[in-house]
N, CA, C and O atoms as CSV, one atom per row, in Angstrom:
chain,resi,resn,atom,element,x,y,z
A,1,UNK,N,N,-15.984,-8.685,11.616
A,1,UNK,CA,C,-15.492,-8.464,10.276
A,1,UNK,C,C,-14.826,-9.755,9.789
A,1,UNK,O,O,-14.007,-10.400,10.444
A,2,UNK,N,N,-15.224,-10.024,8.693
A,2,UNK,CA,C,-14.667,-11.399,7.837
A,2,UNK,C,C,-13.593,-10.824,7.080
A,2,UNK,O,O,-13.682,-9.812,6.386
A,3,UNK,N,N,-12.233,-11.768,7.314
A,3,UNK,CA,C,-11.026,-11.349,6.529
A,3,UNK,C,C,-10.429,-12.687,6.045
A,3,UNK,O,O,-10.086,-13.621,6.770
A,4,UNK,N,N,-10.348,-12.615,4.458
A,4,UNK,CA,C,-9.529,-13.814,4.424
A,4,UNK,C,C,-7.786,-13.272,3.977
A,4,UNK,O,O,-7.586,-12.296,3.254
A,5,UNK,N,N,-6.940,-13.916,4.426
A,5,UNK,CA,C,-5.138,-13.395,3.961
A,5,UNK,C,C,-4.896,-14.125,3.116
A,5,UNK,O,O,-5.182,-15.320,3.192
A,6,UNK,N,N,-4.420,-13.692,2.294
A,6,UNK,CA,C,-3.383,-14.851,0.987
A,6,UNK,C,C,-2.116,-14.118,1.452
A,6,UNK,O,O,-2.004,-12.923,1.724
A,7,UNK,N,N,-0.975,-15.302,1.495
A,7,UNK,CA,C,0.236,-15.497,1.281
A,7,UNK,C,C,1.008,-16.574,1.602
A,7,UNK,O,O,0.504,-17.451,2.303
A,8,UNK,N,N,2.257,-16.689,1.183
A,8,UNK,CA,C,2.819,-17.519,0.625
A,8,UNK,C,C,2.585,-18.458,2.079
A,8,UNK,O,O,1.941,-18.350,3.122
A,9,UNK,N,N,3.568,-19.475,1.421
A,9,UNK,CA,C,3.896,-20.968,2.495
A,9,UNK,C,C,5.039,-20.338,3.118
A,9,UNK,O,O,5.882,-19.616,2.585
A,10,UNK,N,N,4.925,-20.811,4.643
A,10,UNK,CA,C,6.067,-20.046,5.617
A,10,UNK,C,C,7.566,-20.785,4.847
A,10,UNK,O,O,8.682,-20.268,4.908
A,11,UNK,N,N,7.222,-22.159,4.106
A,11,UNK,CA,C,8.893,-22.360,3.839
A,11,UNK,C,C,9.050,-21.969,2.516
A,11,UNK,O,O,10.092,-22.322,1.963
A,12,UNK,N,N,7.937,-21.074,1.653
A,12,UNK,CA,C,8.447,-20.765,0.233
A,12,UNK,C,C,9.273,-19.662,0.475
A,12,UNK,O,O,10.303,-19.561,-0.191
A,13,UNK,N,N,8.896,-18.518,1.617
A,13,UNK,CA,C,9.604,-17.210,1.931
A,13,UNK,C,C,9.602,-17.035,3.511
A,13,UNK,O,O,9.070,-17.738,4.370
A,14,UNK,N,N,10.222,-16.096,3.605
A,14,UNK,CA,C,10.684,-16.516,5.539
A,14,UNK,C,C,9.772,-16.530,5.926
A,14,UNK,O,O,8.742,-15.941,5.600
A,15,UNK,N,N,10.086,-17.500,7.020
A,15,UNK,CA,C,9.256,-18.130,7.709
A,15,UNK,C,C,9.131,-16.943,9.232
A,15,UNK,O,O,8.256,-16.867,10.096
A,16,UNK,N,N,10.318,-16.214,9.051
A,16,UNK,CA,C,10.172,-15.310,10.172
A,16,UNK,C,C,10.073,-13.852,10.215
A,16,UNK,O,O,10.538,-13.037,11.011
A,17,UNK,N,N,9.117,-13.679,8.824
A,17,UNK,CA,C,8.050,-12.586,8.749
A,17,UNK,C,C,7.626,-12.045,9.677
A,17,UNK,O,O,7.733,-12.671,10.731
A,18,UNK,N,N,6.948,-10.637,9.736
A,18,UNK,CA,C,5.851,-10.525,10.685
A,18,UNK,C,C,4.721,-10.142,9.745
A,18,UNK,O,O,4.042,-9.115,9.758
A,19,UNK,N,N,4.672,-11.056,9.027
A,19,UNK,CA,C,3.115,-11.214,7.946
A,19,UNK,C,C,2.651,-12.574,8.473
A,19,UNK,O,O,1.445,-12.700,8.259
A,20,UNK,N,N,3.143,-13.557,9.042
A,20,UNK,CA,C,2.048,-14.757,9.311
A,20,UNK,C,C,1.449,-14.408,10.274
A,20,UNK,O,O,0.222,-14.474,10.206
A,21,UNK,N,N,2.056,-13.925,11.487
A,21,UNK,CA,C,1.718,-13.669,13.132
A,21,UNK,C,C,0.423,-12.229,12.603
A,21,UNK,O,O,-0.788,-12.180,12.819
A,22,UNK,N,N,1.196,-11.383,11.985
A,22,UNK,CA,C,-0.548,-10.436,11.437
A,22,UNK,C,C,-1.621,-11.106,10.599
A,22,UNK,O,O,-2.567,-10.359,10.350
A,23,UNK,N,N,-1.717,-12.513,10.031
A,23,UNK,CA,C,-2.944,-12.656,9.769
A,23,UNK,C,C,-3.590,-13.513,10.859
A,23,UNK,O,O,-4.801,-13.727,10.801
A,24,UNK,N,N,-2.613,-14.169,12.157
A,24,UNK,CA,C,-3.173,-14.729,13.013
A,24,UNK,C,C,-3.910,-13.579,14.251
A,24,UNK,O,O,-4.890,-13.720,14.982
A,25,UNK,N,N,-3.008,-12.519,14.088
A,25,UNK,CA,C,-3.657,-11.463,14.349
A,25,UNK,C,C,-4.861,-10.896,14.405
A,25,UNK,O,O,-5.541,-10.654,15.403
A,26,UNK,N,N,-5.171,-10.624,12.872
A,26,UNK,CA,C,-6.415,-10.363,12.416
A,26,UNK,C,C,-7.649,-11.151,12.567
A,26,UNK,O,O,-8.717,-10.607,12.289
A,27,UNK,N,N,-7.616,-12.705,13.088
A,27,UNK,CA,C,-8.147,-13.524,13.333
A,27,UNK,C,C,-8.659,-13.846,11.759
A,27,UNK,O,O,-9.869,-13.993,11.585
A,28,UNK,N,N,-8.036,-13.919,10.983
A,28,UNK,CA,C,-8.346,-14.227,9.415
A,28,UNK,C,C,-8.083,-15.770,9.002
A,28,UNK,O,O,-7.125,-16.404,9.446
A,29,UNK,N,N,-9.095,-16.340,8.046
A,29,UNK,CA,C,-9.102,-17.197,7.354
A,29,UNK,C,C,-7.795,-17.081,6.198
A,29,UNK,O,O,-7.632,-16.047,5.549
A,30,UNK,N,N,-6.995,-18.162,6.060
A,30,UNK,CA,C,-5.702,-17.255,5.407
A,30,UNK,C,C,-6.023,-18.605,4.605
A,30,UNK,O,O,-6.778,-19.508,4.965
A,31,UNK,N,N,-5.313,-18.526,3.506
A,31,UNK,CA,C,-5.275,-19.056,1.906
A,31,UNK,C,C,-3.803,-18.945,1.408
A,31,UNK,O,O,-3.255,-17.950,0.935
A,32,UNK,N,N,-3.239,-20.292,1.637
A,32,UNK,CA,C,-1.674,-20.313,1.360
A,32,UNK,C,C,-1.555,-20.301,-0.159
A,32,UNK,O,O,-2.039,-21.231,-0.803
A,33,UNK,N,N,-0.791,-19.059,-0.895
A,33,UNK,CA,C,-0.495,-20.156,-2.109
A,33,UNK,C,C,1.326,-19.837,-2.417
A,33,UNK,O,O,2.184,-19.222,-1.784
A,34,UNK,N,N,1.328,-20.697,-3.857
A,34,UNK,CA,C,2.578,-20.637,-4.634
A,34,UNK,C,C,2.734,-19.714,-5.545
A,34,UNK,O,O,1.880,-18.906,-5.911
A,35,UNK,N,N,4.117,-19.846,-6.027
A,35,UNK,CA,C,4.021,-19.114,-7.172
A,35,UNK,C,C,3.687,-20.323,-8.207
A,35,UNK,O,O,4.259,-21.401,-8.045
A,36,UNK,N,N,2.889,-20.168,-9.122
A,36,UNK,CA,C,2.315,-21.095,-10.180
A,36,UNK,C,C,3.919,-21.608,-11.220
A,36,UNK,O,O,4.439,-22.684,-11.515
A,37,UNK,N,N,4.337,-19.635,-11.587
A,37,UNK,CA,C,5.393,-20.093,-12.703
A,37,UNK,C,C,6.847,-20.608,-12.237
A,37,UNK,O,O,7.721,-21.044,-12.986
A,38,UNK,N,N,6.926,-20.446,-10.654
A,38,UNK,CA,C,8.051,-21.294,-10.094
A,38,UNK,C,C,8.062,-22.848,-10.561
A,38,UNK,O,O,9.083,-23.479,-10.837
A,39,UNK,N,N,6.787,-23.328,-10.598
A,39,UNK,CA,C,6.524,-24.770,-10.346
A,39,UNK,C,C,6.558,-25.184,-12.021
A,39,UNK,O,O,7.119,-26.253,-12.262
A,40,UNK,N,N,6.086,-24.536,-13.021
A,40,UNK,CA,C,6.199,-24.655,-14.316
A,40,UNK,C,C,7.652,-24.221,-14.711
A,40,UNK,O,O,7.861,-24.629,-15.854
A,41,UNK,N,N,8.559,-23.662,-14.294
A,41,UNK,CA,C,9.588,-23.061,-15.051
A,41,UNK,C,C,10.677,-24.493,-14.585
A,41,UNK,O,O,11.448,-24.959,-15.423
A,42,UNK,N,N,10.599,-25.005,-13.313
A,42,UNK,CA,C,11.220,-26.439,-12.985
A,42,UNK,C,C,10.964,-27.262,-14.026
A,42,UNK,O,O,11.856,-27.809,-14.675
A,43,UNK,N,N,9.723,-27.399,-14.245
A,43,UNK,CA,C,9.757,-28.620,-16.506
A,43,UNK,C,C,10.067,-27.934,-17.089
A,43,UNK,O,O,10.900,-28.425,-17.850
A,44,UNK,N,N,9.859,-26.517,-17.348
A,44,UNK,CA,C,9.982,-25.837,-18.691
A,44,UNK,C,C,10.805,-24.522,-18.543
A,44,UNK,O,O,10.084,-23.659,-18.043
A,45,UNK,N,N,12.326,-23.971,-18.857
A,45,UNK,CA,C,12.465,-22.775,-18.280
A,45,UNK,C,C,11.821,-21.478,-19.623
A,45,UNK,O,O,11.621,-20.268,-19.510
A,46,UNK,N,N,11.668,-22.323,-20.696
A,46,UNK,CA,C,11.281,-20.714,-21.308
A,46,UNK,C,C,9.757,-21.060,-21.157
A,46,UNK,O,O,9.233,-20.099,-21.719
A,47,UNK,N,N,8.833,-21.804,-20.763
A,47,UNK,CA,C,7.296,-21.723,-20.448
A,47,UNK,C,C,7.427,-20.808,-19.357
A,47,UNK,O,O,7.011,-19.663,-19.532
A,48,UNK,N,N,8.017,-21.172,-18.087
A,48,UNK,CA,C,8.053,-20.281,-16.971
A,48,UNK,C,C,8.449,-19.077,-16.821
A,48,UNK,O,O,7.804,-18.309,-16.107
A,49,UNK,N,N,9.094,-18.853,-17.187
A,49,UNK,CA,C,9.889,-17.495,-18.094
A,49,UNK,C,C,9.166,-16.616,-18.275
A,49,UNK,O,O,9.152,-15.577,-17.615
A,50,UNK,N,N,8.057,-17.032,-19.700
A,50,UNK,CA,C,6.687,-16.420,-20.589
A,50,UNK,C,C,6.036,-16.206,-19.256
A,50,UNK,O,O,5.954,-15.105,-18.711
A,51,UNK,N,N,5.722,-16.978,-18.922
A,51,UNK,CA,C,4.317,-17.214,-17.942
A,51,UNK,C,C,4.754,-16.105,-16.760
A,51,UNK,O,O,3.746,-15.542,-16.332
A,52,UNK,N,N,6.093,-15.604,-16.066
A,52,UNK,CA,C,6.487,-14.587,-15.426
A,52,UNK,C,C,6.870,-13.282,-15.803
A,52,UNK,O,O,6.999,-12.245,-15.154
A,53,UNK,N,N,7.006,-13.531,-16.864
A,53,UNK,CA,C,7.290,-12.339,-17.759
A,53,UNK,C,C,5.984,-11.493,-18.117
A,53,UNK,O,O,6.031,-10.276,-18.296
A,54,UNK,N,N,4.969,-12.149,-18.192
A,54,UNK,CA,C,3.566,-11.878,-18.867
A,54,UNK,C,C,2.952,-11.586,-17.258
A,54,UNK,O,O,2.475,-10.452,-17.236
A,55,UNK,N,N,2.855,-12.126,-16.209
A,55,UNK,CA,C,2.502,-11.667,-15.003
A,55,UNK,C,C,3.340,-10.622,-14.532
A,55,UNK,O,O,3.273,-10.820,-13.319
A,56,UNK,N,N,4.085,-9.641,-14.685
A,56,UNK,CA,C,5.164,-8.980,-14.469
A,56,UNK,C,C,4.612,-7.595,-15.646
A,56,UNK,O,O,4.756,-6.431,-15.271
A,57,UNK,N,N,4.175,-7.813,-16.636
A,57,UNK,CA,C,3.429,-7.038,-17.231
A,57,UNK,C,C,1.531,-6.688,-17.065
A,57,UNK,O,O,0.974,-5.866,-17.793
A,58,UNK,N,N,1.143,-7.110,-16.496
A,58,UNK,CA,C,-0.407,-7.760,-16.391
A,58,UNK,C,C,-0.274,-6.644,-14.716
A,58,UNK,O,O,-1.101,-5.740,-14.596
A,59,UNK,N,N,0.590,-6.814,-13.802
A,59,UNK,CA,C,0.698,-6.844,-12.111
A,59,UNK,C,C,1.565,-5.340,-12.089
A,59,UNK,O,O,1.413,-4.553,-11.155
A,60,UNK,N,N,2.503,-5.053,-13.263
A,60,UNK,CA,C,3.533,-4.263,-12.742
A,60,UNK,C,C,4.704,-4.670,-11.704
A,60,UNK,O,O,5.646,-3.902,-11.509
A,61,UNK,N,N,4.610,-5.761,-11.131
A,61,UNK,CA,C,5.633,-6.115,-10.000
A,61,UNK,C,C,6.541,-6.842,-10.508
A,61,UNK,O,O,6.163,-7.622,-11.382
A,62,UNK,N,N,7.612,-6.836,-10.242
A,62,UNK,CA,C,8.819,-7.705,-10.794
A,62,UNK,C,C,8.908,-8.792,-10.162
A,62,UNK,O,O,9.030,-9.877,-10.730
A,63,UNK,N,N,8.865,-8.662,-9.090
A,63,UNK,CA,C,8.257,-9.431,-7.581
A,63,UNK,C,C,6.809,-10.751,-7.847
A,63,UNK,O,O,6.636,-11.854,-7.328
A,64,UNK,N,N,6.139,-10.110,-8.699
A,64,UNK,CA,C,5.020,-11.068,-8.989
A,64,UNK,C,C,4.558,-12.167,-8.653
A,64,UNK,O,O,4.356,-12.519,-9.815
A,65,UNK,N,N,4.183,-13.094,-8.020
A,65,UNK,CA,C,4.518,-14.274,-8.458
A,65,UNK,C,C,3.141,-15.461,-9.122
A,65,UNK,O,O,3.295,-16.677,-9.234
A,66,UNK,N,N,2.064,-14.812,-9.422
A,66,UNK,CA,C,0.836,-15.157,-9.871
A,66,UNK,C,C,0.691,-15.361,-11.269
A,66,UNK,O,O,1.327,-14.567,-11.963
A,67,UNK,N,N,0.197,-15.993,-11.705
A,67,UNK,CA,C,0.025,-16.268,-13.615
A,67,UNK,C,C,-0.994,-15.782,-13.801
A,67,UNK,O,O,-1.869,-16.505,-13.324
A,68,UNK,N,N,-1.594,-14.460,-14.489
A,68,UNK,CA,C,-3.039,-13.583,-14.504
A,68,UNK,C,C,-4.231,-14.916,-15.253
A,68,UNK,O,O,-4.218,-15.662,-16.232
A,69,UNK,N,N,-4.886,-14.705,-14.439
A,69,UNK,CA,C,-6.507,-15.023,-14.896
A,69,UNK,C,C,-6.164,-16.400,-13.910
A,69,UNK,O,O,-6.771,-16.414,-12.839
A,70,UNK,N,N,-5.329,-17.444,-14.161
A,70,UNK,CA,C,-5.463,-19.064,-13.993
A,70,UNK,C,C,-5.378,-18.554,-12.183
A,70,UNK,O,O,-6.395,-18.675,-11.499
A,71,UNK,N,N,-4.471,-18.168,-11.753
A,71,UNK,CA,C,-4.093,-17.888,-10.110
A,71,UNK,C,C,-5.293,-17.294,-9.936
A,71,UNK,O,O,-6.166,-17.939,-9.356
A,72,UNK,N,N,-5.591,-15.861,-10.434
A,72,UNK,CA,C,-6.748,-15.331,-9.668
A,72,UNK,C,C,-8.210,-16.037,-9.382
A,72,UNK,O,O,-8.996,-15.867,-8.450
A,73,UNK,N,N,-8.295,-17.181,-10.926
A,73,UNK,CA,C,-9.581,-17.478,-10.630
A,73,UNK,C,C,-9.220,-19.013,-9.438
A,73,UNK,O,O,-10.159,-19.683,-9.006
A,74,UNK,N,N,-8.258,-19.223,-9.202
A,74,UNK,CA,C,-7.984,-20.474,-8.353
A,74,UNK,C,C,-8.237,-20.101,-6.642
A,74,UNK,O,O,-8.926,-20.673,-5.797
A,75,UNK,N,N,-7.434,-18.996,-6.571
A,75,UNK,CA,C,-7.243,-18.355,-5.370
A,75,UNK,C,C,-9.084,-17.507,-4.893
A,75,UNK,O,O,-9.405,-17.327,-3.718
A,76,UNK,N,N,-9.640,-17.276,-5.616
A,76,UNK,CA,C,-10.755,-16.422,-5.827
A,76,UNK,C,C,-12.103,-17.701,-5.059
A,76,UNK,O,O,-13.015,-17.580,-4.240
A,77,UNK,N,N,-11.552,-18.837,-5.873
A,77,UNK,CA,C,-12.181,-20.544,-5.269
A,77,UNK,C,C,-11.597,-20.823,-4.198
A,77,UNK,O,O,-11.982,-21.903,-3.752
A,78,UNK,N,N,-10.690,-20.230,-3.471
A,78,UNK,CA,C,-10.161,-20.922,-2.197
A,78,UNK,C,C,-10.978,-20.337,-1.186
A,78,UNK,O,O,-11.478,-20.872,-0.196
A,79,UNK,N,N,-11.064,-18.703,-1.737
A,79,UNK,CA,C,-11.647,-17.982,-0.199
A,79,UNK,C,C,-12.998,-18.037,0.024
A,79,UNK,O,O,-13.813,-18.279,-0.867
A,80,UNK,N,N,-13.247,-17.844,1.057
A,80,UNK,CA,C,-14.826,-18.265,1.827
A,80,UNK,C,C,-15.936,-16.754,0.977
A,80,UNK,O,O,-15.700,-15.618,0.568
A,81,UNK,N,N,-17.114,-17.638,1.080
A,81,UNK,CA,C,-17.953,-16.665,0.497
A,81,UNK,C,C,-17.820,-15.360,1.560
A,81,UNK,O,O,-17.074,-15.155,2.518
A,82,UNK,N,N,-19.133,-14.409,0.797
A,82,UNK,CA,C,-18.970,-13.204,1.344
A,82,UNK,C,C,-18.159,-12.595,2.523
A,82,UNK,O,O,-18.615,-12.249,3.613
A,83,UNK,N,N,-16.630,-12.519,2.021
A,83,UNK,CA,C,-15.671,-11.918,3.210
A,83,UNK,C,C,-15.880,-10.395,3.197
A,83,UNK,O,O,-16.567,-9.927,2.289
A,84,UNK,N,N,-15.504,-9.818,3.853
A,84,UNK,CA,C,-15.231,-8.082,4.135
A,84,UNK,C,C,-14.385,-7.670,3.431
A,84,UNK,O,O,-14.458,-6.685,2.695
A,85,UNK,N,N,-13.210,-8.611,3.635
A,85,UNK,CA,C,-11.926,-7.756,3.182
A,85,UNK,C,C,-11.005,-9.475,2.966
A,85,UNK,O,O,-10.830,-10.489,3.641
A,86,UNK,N,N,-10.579,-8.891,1.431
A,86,UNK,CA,C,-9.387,-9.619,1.025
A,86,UNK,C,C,-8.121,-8.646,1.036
A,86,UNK,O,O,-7.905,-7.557,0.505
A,87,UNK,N,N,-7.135,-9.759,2.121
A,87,UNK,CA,C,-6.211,-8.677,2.528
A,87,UNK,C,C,-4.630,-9.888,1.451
A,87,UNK,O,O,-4.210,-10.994,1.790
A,88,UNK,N,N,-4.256,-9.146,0.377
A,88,UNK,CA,C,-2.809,-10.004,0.229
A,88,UNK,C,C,-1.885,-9.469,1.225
A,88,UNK,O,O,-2.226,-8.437,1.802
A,89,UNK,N,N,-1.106,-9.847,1.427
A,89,UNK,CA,C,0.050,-9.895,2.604
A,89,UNK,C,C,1.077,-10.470,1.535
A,89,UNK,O,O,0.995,-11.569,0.986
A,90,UNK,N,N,2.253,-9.317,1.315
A,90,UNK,CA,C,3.222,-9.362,0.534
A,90,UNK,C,C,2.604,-8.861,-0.759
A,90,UNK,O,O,2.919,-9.428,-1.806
A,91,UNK,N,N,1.978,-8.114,-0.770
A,91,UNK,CA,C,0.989,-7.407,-2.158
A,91,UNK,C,C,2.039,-6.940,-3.275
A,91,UNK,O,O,1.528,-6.445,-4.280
A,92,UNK,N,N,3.559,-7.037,-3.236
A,92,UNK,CA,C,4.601,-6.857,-4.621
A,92,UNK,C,C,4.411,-8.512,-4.841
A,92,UNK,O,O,4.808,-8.911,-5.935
A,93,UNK,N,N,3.918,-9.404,-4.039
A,93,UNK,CA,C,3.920,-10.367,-4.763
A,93,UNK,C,C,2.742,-11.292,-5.395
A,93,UNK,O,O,2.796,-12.003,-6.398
A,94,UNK,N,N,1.686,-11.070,-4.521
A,94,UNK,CA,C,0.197,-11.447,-5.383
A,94,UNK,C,C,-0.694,-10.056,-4.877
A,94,UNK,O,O,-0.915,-9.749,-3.706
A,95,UNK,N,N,-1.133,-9.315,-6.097
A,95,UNK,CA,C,-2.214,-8.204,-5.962
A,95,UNK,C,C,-3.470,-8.737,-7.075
A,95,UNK,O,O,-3.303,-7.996,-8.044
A,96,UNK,N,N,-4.321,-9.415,-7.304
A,96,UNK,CA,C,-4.639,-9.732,-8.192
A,96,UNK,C,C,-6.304,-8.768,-8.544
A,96,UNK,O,O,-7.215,-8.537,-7.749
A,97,UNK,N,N,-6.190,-8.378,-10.041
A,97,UNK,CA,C,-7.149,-7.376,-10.288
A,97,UNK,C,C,-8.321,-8.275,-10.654
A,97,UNK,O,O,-9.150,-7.488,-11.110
A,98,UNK,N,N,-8.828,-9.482,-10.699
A,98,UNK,CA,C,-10.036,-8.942,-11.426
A,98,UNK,C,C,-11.315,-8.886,-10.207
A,98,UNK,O,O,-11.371,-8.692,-8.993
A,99,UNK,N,N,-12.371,-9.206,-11.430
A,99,UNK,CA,C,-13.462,-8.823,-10.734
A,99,UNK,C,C,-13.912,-10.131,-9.550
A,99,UNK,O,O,-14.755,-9.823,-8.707
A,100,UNK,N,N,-13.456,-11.254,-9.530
A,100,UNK,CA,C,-13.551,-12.354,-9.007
A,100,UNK,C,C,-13.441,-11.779,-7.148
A,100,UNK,O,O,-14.083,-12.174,-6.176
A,101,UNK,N,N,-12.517,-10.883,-7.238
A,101,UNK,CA,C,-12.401,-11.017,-5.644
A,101,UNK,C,C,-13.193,-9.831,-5.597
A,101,UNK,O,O,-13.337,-9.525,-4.414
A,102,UNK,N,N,-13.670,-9.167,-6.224
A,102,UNK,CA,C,-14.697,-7.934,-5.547
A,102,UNK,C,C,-16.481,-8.176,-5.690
A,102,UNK,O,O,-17.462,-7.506,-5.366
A,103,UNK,N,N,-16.274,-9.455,-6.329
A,103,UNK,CA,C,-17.946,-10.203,-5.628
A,103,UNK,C,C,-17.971,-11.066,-4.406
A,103,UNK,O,O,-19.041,-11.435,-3.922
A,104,UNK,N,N,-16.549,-11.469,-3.783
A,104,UNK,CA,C,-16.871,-11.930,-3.052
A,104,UNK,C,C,-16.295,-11.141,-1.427
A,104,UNK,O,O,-16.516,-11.377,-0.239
A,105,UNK,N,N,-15.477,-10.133,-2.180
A,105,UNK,CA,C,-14.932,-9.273,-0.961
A,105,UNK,C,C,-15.819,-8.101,-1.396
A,105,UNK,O,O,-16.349,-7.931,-2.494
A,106,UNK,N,N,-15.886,-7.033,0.119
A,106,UNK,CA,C,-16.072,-5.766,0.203
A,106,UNK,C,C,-15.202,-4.629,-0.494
A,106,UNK,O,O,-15.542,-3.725,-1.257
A,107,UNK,N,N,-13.944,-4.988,0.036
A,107,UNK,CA,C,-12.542,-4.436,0.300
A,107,UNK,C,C,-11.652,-5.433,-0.267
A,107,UNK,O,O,-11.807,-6.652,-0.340
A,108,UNK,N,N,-10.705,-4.709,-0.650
A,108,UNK,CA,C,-9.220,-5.469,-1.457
A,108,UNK,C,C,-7.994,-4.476,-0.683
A,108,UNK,O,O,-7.766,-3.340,-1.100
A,109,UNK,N,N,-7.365,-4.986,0.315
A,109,UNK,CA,C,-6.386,-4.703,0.656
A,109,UNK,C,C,-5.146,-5.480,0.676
A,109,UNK,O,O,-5.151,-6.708,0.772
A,110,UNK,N,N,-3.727,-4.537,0.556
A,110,UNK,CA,C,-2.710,-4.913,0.400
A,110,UNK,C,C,-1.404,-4.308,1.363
A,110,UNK,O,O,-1.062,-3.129,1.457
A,111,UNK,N,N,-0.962,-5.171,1.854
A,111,UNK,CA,C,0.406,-5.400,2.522
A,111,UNK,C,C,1.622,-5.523,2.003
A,111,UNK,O,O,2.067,-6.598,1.601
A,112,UNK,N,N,2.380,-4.196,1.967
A,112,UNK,CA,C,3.593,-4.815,0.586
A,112,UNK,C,C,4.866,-4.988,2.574
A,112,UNK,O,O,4.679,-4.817,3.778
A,113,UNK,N,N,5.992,-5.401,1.658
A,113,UNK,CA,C,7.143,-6.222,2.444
A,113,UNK,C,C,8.062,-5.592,1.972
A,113,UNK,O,O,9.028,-6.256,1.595
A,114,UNK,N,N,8.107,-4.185,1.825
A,114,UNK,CA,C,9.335,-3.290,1.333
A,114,UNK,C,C,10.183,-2.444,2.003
A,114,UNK,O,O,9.694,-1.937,3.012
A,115,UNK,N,N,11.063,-2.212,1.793
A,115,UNK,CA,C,11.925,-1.593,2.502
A,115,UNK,C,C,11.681,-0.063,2.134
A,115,UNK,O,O,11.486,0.171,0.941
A,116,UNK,N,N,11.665,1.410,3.369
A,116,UNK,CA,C,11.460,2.215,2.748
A,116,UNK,C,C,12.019,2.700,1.296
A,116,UNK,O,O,11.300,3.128,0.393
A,117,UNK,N,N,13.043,2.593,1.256
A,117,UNK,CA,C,13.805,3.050,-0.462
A,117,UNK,C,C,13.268,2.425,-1.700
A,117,UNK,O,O,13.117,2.941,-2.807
A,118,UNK,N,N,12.964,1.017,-1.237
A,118,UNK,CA,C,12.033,0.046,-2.617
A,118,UNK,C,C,10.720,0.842,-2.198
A,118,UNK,O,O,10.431,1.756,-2.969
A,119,UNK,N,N,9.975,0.676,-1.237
A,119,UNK,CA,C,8.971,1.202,-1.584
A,119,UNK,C,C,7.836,1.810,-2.919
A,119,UNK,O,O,6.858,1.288,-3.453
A,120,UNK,N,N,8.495,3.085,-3.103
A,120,UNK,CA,C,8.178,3.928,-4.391
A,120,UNK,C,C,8.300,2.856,-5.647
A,120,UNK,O,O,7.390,2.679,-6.457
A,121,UNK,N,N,9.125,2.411,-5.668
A,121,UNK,CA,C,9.413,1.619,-6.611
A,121,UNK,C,C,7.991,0.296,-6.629
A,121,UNK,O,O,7.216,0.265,-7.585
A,122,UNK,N,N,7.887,-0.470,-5.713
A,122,UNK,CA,C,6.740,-1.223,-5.950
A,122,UNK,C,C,5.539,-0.726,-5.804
A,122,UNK,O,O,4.654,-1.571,-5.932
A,123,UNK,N,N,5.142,0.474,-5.554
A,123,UNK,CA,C,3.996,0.898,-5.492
A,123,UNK,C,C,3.811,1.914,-6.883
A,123,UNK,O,O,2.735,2.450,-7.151
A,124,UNK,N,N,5.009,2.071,-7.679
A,124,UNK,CA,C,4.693,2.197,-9.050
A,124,UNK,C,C,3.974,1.488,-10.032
A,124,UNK,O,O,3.184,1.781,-10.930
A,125,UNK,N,N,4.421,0.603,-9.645
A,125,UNK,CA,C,3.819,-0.884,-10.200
A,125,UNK,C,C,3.443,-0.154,-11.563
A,125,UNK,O,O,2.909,-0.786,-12.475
């Protein structure tokens, strides 16, 4: 089974997860990314702002950290052709809908990083 993981850089969020050691786990091709509007809101705070505010509506997650359409189609170019399963790892923070990852995945799975009580809450989304 072909799996590729997206999530973050071990020094953007802890580094002492047990989300890196499960995609080494899975024996998965993993795909580091950022948050896009972290890196824009450092030049600009009301561009970054918009740009999180508008992914936060688009995702449902407050948590978010993807800019809709520009991240998905970037991240969508990182992963290897025909995988099985695109798994996000930390899924309150990149779940991305479009159709980009379901031509090249089987499966779209997600890993959220919640505590039981948040839970409900991010899976409202």
């Amino acid at each position: 089974m072909r799996i590729s993981c997206f999530l973050h850089h071990p020094g953007d969020l802890s580094s002492r997860s047990g989300m890196h050691p499960l995609a080494a786990a899975l024996g998965a091709s993993v795909v580091f990314y950022e948050g896009t509007w972290w890196k824009v809101q450092q030049r600009s705070w009301s561009l970054g702002k918009g740009l999180r505010t508008w992914g936060q509506k688009v995702y449902g997650s407050e948590w978010n950290s993807l800019v809709p359409v520009w991240d998905e189609f970037r991240l969508a170019g990182r992963m290897l052709p025909q995988q099985d399963i695109a798994h996000f790892l930390w899924g309150e923070f990149a779940a991305p809908k479009t159709a980009q990852f379901r031509r090249k995945a089987k499966r779209i799975v997600a890993t959220y990083h919640a505590s039981a009580s948040r839970l409900p809450t991010v899976l409202s989304g």
